[in-house]
KEGULO-417731 format. One record per residue: x, y, z of N, C-alpha, C in turn; chain. Coordinates in steps of 0.02 Angstrom, whole numbers, padded with zeros to 5 digits. Example, Ala and Ser with C-alpha at 12.3 -4.5 7.8 and 13.67 -1.06 7.14 Angstrom:
BEGIN
NODE   n_east   n_north     n_up   ca_east   ca_north    ca_up   c_east   c_north     c_up   mol
NODE    00660    -00284    00390     00615     -00225    00390    00660    -00165    00390     A
NODE    00642    -00112    00354     00684     -00053    00357    00645     00002    00394     A
***
This chain:
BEGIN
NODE   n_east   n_north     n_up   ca_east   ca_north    ca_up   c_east   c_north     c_up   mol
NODE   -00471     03198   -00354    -00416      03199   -00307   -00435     03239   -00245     A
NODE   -00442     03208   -00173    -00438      03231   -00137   -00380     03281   -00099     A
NODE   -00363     03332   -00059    -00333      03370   -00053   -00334     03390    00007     A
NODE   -00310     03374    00081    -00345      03397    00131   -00270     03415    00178     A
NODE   -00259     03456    00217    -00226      03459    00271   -00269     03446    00361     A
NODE   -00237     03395    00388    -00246      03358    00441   -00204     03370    00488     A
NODE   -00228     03405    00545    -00212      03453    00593   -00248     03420    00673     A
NODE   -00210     03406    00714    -00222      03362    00777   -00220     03400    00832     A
NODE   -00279     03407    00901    -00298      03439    00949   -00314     03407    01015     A
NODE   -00282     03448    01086    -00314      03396    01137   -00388     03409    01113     A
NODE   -00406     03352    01176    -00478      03348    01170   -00518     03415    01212     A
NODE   -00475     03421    01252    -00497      03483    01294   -00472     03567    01269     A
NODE   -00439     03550    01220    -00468      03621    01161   -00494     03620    01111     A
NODE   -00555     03559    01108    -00620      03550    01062   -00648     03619    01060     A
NODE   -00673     03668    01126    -00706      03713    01150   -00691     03762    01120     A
NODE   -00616     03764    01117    -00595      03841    01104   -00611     03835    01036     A
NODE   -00572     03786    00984    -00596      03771    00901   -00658     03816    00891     A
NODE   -00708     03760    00917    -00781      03782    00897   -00777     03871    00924     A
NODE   -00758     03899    00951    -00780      03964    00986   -00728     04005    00928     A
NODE   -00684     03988    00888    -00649      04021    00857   -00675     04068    00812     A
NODE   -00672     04165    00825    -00695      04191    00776   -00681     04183    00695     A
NODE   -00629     04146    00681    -00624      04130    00602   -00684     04089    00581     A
NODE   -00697     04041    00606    -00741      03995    00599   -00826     04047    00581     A
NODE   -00825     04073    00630    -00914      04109    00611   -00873     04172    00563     A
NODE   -00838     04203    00555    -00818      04240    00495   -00819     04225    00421     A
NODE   -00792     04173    00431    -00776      04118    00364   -00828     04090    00351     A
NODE   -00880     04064    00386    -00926      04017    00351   -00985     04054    00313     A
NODE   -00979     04011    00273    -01020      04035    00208   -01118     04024    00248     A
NODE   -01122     04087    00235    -01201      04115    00262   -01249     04078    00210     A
NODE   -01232     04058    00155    -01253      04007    00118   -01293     03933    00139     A
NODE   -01223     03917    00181    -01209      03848    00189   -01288     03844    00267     A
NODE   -01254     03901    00323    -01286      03906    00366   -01262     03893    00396     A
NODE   -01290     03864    00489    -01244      03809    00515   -01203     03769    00529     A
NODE   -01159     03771    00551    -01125      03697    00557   -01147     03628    00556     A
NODE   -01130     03579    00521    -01186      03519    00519   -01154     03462    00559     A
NODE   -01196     03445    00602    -01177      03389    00654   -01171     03324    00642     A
NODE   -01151     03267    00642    -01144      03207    00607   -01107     03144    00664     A
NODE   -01153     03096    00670    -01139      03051    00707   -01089     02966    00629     A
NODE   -01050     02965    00644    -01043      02900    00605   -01013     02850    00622     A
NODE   -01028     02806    00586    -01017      02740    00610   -00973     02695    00554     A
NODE   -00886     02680    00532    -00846      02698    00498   -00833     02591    00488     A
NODE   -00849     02565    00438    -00817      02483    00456   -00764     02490    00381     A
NODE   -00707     02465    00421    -00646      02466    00356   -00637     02398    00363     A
NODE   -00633     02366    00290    -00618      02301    00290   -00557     02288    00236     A
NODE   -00512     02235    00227    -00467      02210    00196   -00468     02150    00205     A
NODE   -00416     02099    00168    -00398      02036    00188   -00361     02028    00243     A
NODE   -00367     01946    00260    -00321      01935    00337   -00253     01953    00308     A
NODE   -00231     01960    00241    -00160      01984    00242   -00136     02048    00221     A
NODE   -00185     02082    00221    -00195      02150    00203   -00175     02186    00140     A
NODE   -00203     02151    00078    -00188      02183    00015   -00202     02240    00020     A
NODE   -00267     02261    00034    -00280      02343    00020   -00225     02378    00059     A
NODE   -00199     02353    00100    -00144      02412    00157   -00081     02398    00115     A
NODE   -00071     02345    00089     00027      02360    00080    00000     02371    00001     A
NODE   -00046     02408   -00028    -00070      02435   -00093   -00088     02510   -00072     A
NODE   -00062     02537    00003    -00080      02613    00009   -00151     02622   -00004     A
NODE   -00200     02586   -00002    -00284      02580   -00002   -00312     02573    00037     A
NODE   -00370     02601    00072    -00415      02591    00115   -00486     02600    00077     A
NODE   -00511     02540    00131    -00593      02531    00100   -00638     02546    00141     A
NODE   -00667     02578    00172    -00733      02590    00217   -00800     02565    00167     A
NODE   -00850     02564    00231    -00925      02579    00216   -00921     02618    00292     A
NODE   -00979     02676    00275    -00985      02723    00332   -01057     02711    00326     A
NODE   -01089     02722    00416    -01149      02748    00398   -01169     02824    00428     A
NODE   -01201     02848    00400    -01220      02936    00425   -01288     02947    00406     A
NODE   -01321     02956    00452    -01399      02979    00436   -01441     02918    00424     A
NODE   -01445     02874    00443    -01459      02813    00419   -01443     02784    00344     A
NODE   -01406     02828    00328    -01371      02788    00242   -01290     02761    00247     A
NODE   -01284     02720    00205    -01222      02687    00193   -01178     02701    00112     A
NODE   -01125     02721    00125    -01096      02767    00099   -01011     02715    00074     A
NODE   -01007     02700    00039    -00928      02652    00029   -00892     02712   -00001     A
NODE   -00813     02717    00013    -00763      02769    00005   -00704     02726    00007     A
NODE   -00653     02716   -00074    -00606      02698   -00083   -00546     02761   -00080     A
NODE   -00510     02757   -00036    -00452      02821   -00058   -00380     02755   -00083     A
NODE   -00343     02789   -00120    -00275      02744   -00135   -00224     02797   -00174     A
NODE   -00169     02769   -00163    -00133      02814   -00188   -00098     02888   -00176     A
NODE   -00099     02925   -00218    -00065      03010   -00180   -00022     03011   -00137     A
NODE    00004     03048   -00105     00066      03062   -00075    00043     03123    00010     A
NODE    00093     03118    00039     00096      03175    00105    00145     03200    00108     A
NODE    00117     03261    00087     00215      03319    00087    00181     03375    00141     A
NODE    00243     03384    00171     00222      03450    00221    00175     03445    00256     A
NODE    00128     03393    00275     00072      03394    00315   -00003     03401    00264     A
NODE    00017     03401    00172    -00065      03401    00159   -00057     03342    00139     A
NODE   -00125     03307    00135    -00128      03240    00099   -00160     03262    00022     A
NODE   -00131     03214   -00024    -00182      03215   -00091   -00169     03137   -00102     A
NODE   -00263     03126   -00099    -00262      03041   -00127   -00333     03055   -00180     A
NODE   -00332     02983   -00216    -00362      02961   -00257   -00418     02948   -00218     A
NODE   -00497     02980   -00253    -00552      02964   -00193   -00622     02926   -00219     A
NODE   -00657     02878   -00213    -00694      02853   -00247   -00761     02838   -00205     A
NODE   -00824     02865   -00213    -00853      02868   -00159   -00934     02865   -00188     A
NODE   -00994     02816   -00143    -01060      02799   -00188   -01092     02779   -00140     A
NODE   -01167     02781   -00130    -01206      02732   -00080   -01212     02660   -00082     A
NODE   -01212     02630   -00060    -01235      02561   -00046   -01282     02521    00014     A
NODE   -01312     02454   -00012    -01371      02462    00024   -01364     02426    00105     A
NODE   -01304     02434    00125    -01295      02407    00192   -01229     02403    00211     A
NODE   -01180     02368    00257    -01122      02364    00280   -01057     02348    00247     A
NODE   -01099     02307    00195    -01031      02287    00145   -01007     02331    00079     A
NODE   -00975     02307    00061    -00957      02355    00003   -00966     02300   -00058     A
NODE   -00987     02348   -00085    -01009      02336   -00178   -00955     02325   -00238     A
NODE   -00931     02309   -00229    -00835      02305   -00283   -00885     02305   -00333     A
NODE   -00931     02290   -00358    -00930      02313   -00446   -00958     02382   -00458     A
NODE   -00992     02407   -00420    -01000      02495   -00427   -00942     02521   -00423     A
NODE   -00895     02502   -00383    -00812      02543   -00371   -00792     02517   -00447     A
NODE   -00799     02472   -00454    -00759      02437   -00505   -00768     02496   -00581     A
NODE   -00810     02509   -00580    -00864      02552   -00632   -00847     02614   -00636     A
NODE   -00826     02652   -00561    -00800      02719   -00545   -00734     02722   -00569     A
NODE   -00700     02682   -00548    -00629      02681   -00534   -00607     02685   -00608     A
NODE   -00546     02719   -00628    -00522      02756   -00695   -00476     02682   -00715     A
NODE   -00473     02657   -00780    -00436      02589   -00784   -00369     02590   -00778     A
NODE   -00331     02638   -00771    -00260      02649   -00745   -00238     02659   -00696     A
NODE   -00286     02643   -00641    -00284      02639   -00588   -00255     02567   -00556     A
NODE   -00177     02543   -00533    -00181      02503   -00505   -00226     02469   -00459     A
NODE   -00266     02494   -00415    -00296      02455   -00349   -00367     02454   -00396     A
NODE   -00390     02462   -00458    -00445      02407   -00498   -00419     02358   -00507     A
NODE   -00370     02329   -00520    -00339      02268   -00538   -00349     02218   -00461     A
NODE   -00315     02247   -00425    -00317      02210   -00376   -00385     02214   -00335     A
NODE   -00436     02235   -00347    -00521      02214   -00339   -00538     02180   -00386     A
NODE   -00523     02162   -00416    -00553      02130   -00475   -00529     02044   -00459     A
NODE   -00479     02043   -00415    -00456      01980   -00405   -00524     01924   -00358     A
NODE   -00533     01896   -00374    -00606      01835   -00358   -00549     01834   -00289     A
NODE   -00498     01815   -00263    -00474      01807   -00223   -00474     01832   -00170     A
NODE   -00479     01915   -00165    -00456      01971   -00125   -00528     02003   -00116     A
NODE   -00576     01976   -00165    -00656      01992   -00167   -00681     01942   -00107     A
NODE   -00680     01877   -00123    -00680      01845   -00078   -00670     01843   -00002     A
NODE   -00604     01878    00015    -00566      01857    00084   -00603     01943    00110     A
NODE   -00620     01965    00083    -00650      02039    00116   -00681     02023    00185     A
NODE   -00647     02066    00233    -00674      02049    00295   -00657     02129    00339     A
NODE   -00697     02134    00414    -00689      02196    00414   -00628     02192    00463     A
NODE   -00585     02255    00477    -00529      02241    00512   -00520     02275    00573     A
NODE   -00562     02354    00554    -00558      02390    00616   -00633     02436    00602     A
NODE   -00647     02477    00648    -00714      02528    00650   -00694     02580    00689     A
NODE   -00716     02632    00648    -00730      02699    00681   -00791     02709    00706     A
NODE   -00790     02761    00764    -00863      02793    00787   -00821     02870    00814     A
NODE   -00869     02910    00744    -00843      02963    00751   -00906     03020    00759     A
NODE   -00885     03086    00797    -00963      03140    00813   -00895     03194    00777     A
NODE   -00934     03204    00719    -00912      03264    00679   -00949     03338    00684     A
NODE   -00912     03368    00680    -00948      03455    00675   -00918     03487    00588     A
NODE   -00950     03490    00541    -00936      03506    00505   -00956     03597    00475     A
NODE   -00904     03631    00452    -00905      03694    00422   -00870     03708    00362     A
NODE   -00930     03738    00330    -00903      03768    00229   -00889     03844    00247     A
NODE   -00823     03853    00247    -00787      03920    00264   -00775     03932    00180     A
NODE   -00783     04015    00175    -00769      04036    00107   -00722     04106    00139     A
NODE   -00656     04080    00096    -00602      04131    00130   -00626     04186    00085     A
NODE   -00575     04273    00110    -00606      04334    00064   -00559     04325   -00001     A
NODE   -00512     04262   -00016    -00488      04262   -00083   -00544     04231   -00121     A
NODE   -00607     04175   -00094    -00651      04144   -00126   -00641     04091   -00139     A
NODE   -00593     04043   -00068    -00575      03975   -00078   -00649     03938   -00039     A
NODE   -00675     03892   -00053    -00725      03850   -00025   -00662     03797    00027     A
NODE   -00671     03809    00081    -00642      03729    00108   -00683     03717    00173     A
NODE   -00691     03642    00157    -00724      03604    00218   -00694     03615    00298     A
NODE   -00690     03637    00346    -00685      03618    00399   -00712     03575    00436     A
NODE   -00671     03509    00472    -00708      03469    00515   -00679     03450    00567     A
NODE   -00720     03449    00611    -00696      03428    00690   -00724     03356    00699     A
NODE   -00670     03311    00701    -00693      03248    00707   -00654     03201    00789     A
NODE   -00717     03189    00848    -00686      03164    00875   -00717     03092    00910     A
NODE   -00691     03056    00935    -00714      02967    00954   -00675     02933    00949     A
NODE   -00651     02883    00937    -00613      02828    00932   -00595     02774    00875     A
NODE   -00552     02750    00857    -00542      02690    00862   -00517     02625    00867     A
NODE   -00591     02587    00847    -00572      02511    00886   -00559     02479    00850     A
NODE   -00522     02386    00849    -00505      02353    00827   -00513     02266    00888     A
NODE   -00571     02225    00846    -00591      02194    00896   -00641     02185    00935     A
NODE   -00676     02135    00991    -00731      02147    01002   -00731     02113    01070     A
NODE   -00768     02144    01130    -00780      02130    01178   -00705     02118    01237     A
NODE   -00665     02080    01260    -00625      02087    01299   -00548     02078    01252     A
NODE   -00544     02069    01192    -00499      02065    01158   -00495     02115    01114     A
NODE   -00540     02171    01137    -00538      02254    01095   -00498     02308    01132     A
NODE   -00464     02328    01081    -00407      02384    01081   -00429     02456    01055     A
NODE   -00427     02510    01070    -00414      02578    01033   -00388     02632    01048     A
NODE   -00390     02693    01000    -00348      02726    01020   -00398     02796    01001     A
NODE   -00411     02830    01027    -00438      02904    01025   -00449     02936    00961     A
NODE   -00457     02978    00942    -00473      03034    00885   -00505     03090    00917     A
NODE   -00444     03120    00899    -00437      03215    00898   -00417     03262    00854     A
NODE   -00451     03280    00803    -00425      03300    00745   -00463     03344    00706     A
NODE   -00417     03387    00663    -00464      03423    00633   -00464     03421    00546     A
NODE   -00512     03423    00512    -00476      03415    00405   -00493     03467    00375     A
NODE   -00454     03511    00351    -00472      03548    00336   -00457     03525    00244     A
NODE   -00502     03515    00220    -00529      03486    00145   -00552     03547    00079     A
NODE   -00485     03543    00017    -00488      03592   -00010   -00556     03571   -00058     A
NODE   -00619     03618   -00063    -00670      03601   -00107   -00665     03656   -00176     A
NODE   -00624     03710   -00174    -00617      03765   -00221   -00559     03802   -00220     A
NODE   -00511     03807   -00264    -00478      03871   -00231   -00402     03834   -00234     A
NODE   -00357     03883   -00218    -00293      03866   -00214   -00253     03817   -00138     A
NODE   -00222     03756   -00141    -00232      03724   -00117   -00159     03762   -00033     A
NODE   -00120     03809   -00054    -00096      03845   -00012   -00145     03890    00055     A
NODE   -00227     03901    00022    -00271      03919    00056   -00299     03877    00155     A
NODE   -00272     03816    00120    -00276      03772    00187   -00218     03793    00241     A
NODE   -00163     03802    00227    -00107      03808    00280   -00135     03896    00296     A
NODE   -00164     03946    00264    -00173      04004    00305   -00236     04014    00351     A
NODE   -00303     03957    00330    -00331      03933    00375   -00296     03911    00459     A
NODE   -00259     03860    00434    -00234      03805    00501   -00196     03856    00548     A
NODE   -00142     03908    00501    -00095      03973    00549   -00153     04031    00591     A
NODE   -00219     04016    00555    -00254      04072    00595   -00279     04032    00657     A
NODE   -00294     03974    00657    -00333      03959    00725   -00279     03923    00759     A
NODE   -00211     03909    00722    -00149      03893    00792   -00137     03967    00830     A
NODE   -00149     04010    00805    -00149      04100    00846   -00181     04060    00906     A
NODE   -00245     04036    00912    -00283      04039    00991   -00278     03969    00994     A
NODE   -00262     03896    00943    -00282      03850    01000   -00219     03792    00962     A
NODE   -00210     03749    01021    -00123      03721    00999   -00141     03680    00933     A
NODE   -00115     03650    00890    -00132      03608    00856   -00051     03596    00810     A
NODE   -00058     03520    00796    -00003      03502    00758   -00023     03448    00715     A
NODE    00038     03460    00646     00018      03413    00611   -00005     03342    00599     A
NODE   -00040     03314    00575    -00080      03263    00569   -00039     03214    00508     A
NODE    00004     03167    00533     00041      03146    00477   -00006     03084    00446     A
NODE   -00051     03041    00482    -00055      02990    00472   -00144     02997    00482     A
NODE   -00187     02948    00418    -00254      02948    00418   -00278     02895    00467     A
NODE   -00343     02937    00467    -00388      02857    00522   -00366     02779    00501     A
NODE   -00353     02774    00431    -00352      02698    00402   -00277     02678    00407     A
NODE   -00228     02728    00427    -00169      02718    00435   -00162     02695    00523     A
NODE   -00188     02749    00554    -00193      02732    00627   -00230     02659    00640     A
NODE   -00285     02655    00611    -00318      02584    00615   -00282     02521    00610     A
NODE   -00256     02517    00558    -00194      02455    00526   -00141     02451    00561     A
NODE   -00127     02508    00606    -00071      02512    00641   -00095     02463    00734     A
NODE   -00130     02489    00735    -00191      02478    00806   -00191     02389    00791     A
NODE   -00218     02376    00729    -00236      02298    00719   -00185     02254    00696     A
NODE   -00119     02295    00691    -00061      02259    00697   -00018     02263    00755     A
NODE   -00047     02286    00796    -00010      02293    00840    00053     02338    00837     A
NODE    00065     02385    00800     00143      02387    00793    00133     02440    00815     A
NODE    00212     02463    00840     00242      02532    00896    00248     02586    00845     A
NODE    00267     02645    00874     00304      02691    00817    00372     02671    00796     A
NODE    00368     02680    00739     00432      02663    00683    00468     02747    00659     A
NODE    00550     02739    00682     00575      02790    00657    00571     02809    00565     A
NODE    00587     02849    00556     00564      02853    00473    00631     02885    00442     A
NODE    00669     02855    00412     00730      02869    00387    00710     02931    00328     A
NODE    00761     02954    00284     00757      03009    00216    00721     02962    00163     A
NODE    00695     02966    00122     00679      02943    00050    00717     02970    00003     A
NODE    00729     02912   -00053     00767      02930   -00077    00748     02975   -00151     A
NODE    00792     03015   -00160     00782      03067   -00180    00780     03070   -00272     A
NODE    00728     03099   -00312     00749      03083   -00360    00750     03137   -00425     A
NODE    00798     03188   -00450     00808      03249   -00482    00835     03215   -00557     A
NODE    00836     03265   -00603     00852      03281   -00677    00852     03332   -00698     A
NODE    00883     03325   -00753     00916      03375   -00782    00872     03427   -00813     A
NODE    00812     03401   -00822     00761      03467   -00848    00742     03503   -00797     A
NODE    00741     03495   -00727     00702      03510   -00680    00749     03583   -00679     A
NODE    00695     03643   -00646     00724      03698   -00633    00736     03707   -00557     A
NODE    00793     03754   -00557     00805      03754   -00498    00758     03758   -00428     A
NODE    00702     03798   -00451     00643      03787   -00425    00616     03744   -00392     A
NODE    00612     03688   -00457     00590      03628   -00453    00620     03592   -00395     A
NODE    00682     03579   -00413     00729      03554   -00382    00736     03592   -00294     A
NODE    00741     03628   -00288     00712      03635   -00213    00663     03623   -00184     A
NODE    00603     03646   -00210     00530      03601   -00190    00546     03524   -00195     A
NODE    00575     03502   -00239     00553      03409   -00197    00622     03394   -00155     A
NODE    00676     03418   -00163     00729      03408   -00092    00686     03437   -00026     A
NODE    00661     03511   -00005     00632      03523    00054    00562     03472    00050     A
NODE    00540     03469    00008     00475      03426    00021    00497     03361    00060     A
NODE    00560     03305    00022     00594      03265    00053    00606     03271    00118     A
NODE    00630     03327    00146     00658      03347    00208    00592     03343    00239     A
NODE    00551     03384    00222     00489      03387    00272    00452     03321    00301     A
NODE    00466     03288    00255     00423      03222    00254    00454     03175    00297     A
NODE    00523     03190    00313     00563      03161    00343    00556     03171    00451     A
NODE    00546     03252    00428     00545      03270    00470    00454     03264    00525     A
NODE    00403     03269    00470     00339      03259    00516    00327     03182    00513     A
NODE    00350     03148    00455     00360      03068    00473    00371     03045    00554     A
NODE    00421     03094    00584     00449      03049    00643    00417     03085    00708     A
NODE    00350     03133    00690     00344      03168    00742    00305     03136    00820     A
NODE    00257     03087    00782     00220      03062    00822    00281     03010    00875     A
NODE    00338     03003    00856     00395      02960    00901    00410     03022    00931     A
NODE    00422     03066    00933     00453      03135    00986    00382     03174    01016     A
NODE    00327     03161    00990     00271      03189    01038    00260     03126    01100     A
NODE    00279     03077    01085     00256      03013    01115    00328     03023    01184     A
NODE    00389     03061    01159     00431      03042    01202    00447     02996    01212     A
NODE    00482     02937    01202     00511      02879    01215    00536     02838    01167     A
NODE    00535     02869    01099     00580      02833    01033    00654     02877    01012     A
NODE    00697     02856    01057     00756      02879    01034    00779     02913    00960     A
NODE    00780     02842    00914     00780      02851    00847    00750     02883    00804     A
NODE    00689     02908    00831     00622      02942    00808    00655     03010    00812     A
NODE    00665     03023    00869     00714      03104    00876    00762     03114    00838     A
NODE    00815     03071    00848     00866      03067    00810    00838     03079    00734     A
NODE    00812     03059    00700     00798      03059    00628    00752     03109    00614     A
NODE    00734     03139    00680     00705      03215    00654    00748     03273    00638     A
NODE    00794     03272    00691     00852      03314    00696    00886     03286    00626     A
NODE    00903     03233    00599     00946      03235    00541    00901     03267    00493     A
NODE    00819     03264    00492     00793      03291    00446    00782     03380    00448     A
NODE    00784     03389    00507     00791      03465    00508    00854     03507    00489     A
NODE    00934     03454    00479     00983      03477    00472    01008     03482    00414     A
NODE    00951     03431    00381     00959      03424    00322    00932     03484    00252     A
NODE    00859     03499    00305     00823      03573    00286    00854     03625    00291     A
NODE    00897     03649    00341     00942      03709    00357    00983     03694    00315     A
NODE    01015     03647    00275     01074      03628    00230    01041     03659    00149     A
NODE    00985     03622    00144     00926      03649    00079    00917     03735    00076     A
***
């Protein structure tokens, strides 16, 4: 299970990031360096997009001259961290290998079923591409959490030659590898001290699908809510504010964008709804 909080930056406080004393404090003298990384990202699905309305994305990446296939599916986004299901192996070129995934993948896993279909194996085609220049850092906090830091920025596209579209990448992941997974949000509060950054609701493969469908921002109503009688009160507040939250960074990218009415509107009901919690 992957675990990461996704945190978004202009491009023109790339500078300050990298210059941040947490960053050379934190990184593990181990690790060394920061490691530099050029990649080259092809996500493919069907023309009707099983893997997307199955919450799945499929890449092959290349980095270093190797090719690398990475299934994520599944998990959830509360509060700004993501946790998904992650499945990840070399392969010997652009395409992806469905019977090595097939092999990885745990059999209770819905999205094996639906690779396994001769149909959806078949119609595999690619839909969008990244080209991303990463700066990567293994920060070891003084509690003794390992987490990845990465600065990932480039584009992407969808399309080719005068009928190609994209959209930027500015972002930062901060990826739990050890440690308590609350360790990421006191990371992200130390370097919003010197440089702006806000939450990251939505992944590259989400932005991508969005880009190659063309579609606008969509307001994001409450989800509906679901409690019992064993749950402790505890409990029961963590997934009502979690609800709220989700409600509330769901609609952010419509009120950073300025121009989705409804998008606002349904933030404010979700923030009123948190002050009510």
């Amino acid at each position: 299970m992957e675990i990461e909080l996704k945190l978004l930056l202009a491009p023109e406080d790339a500078a300050r990031l990298r210059a941040h004393p947490l960053l050379a404090d934190y990184t593990d003298k181990r690790q060394g360096e920061p490691q530099l990384l050029s990649m080259h990202d092809i996500y493919v699905d069907t023309p009707d997009l099983q893997l997307c309305r199955h919450q799945a994305g499929l890449r092959v990446r290349q980095v270093d001259g190797r090719w690398v296939q990475t299934l994520k599916a599944g998990g959830n986004v509360s509060g700004g961290l993501h946790s998904r299901h992650e499945w990840e192996g070399e392969v010997a070129g652009p395409a992806p290998e469905l019977d090595a995934l097939d092999a990885a993948i745990g059999r209770k896993q819905p999205i094996r079923a639906l690779l396994r279909r001769n149909a959806v194996r078949d119609a595999l085609r690619p839909v969008f591409t990244t080209r991303i220049e990463r700066t990567a850092w293994q920060l070891r906090t003084p509690q003794g959490d390992h987490i990845e830091c990465v600065l990932d920025q480039g584009e992407i596209r969808h399309g080719a030659d005068g009928d190609a579209r994209s959209v930027p990448v500015s972002e930062i992941e901060l990826e739990l590898k050890q440690g308590q997974a609350s360790s990421l949000f006191d990371v992200a509060l130390a370097l919003l001290h010197d440089v702006p950054l806000r939450l990251g609701h939505m992944s590259k493969a989400e932005r991508g699908y969005r880009l190659a469908a063309q579609q606008g921002v969509q307001a994001v109503k409450a989800q509906p809510l679901r409690l019992d009688g064993d749950m402790t009160v505890e409990q029961v507040f963590l997934a009502i504010s979690g609800n709220c939250l989700e409600q509330v960074s769901g609609n952010q990218e419509g009120v950073a964008q300025g121009d989705d009415v409804e998008s606002l509107h349904q933030m404010r009901v979700g923030l009123r709804r948190l002050r009510s919690a």
